[in-house]
Backbone bond lengths (Angstrom), bond angles and torsions (degrees), N, CA, C in turn:
res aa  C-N    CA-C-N  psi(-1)  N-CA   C-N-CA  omega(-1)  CA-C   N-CA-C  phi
1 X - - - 1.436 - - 1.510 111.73 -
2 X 1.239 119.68 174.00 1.492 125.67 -176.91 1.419 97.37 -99.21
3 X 1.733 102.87 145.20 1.326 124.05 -162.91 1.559 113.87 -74.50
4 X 1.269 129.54 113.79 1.043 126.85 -170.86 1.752 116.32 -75.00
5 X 1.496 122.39 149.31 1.232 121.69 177.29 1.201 104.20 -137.19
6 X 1.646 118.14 145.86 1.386 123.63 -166.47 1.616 112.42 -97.37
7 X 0.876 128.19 99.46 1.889 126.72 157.88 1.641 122.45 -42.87
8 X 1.152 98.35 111.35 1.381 129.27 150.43 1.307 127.71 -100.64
9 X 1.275 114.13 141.76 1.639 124.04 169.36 1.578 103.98 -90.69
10 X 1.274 105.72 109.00 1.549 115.19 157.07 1.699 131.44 -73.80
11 X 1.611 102.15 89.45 1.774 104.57 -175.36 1.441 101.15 -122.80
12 X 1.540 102.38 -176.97 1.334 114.41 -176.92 1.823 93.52 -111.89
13 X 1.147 78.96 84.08 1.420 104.79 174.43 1.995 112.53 -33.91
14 X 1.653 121.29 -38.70 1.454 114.70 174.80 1.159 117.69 -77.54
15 X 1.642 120.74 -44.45 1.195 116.25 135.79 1.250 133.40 8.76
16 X 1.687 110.76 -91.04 1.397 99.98 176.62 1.477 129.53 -79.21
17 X 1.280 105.70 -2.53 1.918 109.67 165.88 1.664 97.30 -79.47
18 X 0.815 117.52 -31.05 1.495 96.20 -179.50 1.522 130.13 -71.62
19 X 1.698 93.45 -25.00 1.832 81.68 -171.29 1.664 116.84 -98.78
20 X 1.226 96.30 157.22 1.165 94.08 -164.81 1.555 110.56 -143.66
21 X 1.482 138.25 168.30 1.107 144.44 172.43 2.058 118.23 -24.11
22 X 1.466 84.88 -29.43 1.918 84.90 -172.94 1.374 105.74 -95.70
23 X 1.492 140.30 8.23 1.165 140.96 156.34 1.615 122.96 -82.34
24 X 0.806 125.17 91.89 1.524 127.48 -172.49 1.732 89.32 -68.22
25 X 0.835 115.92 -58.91 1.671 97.90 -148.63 1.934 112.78 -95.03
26 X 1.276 88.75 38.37 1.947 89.93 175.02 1.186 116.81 -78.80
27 X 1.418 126.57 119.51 1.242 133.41 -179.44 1.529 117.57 -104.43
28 X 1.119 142.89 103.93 1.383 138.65 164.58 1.416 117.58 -67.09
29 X 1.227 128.42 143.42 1.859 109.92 168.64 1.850 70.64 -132.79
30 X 1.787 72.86 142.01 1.565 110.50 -179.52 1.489 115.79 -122.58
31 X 1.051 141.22 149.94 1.753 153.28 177.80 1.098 104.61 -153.44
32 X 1.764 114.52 143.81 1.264 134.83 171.83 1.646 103.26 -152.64
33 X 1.297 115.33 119.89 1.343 117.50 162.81 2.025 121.27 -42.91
34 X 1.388 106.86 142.07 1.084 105.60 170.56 1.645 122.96 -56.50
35 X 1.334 118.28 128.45 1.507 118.51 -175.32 1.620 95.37 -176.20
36 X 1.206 123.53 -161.39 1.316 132.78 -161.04 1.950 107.49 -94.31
37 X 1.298 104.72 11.99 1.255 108.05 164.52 1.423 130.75 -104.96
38 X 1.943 104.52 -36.65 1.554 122.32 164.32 1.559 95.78 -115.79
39 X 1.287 105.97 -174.63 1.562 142.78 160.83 1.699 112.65 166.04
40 X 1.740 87.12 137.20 1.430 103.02 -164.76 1.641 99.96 -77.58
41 X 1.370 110.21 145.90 1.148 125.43 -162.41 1.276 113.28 -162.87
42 X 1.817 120.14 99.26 1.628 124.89 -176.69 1.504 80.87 64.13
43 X 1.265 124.36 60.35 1.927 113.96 150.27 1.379 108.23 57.06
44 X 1.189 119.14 4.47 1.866 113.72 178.25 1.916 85.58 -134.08
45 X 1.860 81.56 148.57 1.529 109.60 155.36 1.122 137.98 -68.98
46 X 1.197 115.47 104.62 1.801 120.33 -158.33 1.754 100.38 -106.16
47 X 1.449 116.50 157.28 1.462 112.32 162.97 1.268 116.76 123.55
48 X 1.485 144.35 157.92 0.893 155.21 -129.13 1.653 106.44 -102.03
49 X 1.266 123.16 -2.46 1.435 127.98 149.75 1.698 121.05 -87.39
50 X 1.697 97.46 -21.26 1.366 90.38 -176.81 1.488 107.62 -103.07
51 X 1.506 112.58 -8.56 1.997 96.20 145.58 0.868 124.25 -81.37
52 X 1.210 141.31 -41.14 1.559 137.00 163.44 1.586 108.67 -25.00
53 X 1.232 123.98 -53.59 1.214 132.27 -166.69 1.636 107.50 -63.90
54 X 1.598 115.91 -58.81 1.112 135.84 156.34 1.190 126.39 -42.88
55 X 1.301 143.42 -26.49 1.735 149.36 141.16 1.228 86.43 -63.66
56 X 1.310 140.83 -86.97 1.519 138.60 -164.60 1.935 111.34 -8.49
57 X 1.389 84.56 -55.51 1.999 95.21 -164.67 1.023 105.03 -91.42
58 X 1.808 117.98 -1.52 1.923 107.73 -158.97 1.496 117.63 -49.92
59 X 1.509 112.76 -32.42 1.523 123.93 -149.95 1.578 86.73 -98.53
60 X 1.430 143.57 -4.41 0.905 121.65 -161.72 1.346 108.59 -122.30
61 X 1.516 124.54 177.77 1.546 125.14 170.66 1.355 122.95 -99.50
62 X 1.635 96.76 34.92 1.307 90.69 171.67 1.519 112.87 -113.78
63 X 1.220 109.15 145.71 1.565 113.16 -173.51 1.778 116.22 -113.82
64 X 0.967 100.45 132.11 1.430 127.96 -172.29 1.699 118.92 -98.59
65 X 1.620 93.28 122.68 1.433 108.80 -177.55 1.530 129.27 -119.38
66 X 1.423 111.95 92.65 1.192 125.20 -167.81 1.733 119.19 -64.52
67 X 1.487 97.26 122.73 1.846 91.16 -160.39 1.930 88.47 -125.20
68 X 1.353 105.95 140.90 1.936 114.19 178.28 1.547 85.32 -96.69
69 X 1.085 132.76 128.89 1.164 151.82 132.29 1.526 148.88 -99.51
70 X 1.433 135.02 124.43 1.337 105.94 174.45 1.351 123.67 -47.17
71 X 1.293 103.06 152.64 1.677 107.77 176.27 1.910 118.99 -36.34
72 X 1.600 97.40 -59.75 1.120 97.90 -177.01 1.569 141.23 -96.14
73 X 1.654 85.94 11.02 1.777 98.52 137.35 0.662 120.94 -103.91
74 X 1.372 147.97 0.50 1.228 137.82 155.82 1.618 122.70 -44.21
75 X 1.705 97.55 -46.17 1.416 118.54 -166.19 1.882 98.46 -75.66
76 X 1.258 110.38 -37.96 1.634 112.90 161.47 1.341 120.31 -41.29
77 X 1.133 90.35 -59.75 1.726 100.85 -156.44 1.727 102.99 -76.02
78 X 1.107 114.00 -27.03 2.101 117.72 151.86 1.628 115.43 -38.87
79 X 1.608 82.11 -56.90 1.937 94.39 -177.27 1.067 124.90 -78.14
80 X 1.483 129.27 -14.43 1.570 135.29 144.75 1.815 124.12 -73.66
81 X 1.071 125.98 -43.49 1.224 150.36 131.98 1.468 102.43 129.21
82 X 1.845 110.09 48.01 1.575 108.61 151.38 1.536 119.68 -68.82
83 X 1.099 109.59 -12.65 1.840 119.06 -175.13 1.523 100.46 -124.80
84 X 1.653 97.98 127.06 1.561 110.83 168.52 1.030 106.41 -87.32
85 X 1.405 128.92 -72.96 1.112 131.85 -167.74 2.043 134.90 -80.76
86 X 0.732 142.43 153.46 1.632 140.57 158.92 1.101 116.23 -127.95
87 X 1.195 138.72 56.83 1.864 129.16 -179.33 1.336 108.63 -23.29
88 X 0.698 144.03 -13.42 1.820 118.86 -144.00 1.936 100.68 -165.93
89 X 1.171 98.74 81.84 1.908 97.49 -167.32 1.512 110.37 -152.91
90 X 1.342 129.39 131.78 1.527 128.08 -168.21 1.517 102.12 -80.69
91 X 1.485 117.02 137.83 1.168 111.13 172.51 1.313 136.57 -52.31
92 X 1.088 157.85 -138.18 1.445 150.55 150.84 1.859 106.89 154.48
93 X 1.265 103.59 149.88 1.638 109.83 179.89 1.448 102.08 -56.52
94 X 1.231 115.10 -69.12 1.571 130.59 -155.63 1.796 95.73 -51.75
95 X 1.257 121.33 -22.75 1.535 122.35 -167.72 1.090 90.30 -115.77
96 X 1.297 164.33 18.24 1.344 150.74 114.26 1.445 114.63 -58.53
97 X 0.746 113.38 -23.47 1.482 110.97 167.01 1.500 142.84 -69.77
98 X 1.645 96.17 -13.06 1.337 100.93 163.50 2.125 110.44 -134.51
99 X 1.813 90.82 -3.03 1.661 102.06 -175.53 1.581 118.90 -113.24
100 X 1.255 116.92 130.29 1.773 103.96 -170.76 1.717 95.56 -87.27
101 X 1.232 117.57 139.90 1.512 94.80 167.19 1.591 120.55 -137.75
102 X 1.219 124.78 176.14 1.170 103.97 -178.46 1.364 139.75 -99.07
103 X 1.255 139.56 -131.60 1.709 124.67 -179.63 1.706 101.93 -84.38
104 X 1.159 127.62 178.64 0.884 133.21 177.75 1.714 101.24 -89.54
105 X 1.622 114.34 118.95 1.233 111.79 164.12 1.952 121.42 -127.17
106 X 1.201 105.37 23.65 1.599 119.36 134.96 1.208 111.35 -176.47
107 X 2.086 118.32 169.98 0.994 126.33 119.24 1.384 159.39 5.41
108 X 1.137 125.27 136.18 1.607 117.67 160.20 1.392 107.30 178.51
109 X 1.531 117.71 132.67 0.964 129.94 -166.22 1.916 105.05 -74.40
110 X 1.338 113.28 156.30 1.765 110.56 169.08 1.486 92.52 -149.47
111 X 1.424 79.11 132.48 1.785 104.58 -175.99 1.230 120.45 -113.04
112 X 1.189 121.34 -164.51 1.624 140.21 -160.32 2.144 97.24 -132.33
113 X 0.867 107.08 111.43 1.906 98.49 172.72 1.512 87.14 -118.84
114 X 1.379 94.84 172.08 1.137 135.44 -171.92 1.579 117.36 -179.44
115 X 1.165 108.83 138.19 1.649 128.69 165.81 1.949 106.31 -34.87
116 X 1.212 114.70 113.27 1.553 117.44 -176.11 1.455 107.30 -49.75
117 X 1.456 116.02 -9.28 1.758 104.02 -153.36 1.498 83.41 -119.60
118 X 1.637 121.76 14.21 1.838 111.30 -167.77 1.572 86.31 -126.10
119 X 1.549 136.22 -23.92 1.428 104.87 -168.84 1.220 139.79 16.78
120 X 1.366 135.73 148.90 1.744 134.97 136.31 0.746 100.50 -170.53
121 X 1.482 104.50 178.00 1.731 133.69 -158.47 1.616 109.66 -46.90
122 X 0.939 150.43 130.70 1.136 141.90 127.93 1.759 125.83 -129.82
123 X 1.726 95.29 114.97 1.032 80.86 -175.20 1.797 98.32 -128.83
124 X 1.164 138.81 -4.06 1.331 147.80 176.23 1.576 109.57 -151.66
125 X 1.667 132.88 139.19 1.344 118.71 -179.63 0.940 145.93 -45.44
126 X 1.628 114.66 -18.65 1.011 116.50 153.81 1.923 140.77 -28.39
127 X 1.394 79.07 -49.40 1.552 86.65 177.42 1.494 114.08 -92.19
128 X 1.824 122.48 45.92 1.194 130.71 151.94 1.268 100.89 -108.62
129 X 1.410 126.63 -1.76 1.489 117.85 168.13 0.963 124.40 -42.74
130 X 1.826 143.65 150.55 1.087 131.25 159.10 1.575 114.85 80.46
131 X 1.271 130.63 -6.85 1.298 138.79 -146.09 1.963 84.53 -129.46
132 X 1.493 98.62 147.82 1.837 102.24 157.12 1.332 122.72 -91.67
133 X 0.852 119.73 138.85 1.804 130.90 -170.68 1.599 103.73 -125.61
134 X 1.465 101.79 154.59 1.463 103.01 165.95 1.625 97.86 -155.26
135 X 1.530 115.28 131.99 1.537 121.03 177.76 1.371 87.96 -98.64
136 X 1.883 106.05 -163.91 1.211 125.61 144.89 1.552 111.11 -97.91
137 X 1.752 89.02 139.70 1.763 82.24 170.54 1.298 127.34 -70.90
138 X 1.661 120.61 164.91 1.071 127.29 -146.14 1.337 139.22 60.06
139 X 1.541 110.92 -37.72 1.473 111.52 169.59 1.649 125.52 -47.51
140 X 1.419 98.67 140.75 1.385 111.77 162.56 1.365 137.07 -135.15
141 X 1.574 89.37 120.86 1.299 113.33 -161.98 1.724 121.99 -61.30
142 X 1.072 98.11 -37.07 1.579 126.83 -169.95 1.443 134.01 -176.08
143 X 0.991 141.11 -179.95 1.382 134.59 151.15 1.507 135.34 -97.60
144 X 1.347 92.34 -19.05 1.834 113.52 164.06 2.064 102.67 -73.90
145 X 1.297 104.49 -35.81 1.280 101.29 -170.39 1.658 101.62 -93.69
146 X 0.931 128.65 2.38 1.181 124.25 -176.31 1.560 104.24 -102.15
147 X 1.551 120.79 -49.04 1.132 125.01 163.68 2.083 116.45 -31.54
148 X 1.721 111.23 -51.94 1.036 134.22 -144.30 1.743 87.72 -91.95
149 X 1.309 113.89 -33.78 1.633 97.24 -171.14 1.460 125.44 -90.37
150 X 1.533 117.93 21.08 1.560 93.67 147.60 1.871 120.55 -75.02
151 X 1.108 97.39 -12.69 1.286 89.43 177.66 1.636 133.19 -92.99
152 X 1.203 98.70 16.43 1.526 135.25 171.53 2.009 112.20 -79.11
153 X 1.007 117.49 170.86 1.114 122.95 169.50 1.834 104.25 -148.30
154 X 1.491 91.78 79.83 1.318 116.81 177.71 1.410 129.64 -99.79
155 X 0.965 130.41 137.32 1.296 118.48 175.86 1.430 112.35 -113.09
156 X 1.605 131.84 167.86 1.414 137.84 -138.75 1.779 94.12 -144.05
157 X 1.465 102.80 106.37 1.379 110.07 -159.64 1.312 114.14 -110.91
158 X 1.515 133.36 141.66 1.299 112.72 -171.44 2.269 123.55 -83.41
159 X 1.444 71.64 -9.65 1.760 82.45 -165.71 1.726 114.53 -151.50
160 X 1.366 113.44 132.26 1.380 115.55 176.43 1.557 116.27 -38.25
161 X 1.267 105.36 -45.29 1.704 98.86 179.39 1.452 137.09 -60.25
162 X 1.340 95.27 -24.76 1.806 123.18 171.07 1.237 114.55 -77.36
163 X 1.753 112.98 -27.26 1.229 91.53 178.91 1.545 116.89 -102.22
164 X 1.273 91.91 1.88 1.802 109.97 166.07 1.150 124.96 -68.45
165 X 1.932 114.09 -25.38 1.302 115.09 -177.13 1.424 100.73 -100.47
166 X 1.152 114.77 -29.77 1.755 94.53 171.24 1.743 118.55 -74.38
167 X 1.145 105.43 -16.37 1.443 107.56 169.22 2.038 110.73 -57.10
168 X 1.689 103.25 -70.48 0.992 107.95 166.75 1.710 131.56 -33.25
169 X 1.377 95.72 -58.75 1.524 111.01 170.76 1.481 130.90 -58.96
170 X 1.395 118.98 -2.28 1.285 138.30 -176.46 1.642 95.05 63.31
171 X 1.450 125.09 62.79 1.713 109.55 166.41 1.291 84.92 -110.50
172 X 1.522 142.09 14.76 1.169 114.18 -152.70 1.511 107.36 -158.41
173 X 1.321 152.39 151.57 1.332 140.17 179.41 1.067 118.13 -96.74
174 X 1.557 116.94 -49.81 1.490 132.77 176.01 1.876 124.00 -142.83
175 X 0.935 110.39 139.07 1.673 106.46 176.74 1.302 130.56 -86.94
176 X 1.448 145.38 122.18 1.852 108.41 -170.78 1.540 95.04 -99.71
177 X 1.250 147.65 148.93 1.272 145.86 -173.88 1.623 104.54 -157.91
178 X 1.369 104.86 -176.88 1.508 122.21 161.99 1.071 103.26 -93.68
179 X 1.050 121.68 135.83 1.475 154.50 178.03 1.935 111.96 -37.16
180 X 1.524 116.82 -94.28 1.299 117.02 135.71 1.197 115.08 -15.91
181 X 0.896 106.14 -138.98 1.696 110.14 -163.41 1.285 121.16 7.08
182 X 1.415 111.12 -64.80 1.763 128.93 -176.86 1.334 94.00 -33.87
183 X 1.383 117.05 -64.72 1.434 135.06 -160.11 1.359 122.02 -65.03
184 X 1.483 114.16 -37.81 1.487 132.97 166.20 1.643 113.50 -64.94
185 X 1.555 109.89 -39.18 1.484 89.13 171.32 1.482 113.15 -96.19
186 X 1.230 151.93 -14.52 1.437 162.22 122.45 2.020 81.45 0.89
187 X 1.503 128.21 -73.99 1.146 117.10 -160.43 1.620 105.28 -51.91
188 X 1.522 110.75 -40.03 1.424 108.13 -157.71 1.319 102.08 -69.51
189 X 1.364 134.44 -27.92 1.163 125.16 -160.82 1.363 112.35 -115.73
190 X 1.399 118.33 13.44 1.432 133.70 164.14 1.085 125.02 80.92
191 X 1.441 115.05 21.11 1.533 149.56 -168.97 1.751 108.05 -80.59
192 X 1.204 118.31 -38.92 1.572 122.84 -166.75 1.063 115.79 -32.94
193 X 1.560 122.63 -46.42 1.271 127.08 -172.73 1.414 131.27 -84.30
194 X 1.152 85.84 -17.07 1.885 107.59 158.70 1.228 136.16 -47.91
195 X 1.583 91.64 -55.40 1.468 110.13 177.06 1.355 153.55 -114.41
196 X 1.309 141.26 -179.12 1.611 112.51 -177.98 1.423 96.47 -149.72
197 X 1.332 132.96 167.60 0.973 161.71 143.97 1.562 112.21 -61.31
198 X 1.543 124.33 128.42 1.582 120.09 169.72 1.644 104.82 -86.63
199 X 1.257 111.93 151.14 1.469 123.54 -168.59 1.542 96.61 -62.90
200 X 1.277 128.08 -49.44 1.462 109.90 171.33 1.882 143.85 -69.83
């Protein structure tokens, strides 16, 4: 099966204990990569993380500023502290270290794609040896896989769609991604049928 990863919301956790009804002017700015929680739509963040968020603050005076970012400014701009919030982000050591986050409240699978007509074996990392890869940057996949990929010949991508077209385009052998998402923009860009997921 595909390797599951747990979601956390990355906030500044005092932050939000602090504010409260007698602050008129609290502003949060929030980012979430496009995937099955947002998608940008007319230049604003639409989707079922960004009502949640929006019931979240209704009663309050704090106002919320929805920003599209690449992934891996996103993860910058946390660690400088232009961005409060991240709904939707896998935990990891190295990002506890500068991000408080919260319990785990889901899942999500991250896979292996490949071109339907290129298959192969995969059944341990090893057998991404020798092969071209492309993630998104910043992402983290794991800690077994993080350990394992200098010895990869991977490349560090800014956006699902790019790494869809080098997939397509033969620049590329395999993609490692989130599951969702990968798959959701594959629809937008008319990719679905192209491609597949490896059973592991």
């Amino acid at each position: 099966g595909k390797r599951l990863r747990h979601i956390n919301a990355a906030v500044l956790c005092v932050l939000l204990l602090m504010l409260s009804n007698s602050h008129a002017e609290n502003l949060l700015t929030i980012s979430t990569p496009p995937s099955i929680w947002a998608q940008e739509k007319d230049g604003q963040l639409k989707g079922p993380i960004i009502d949640i968020l929006n019931i979240l603050f209704s009663e309050s005076n704090v106002k919320i500023k929805y920003v599209s970012l690449p992934w891996a400014r996103a993860v910058e701009d946390m660690k400088t502290g232009h961005l409060d919030v991240m709904p939707v982000i896998f935990y990891t050591r190295d990002r506890a270290e500068f991000m408080s986050f919260t319990i785990t409240y889901t899942q999500v699978p991250t896979a292996i794609f490949v071109l339907k007509q290129k298959p192969f074996p995969f059944n341990t990392l090893d057998d991404l040896i020798g092969k071209r890869g492309v993630k998104m940057a910043a992402d983290s996949i794991s800690d077994e896989f993080k350990t394992f990929e200098p010895r990869l010949n991977i490349l560090q991508i800014s956006s699902y769609s790019q790494m869809l077209k080098m997939l397509v385009n033969d620049r590329a052998d395999y993609a490692v991604a989130a599951y969702y998402g990968f798959m959701i923009e594959a629809g937008k860009n008319n990719y679905r049928n192209q491609i597949s997921s490896l059973p592991k």
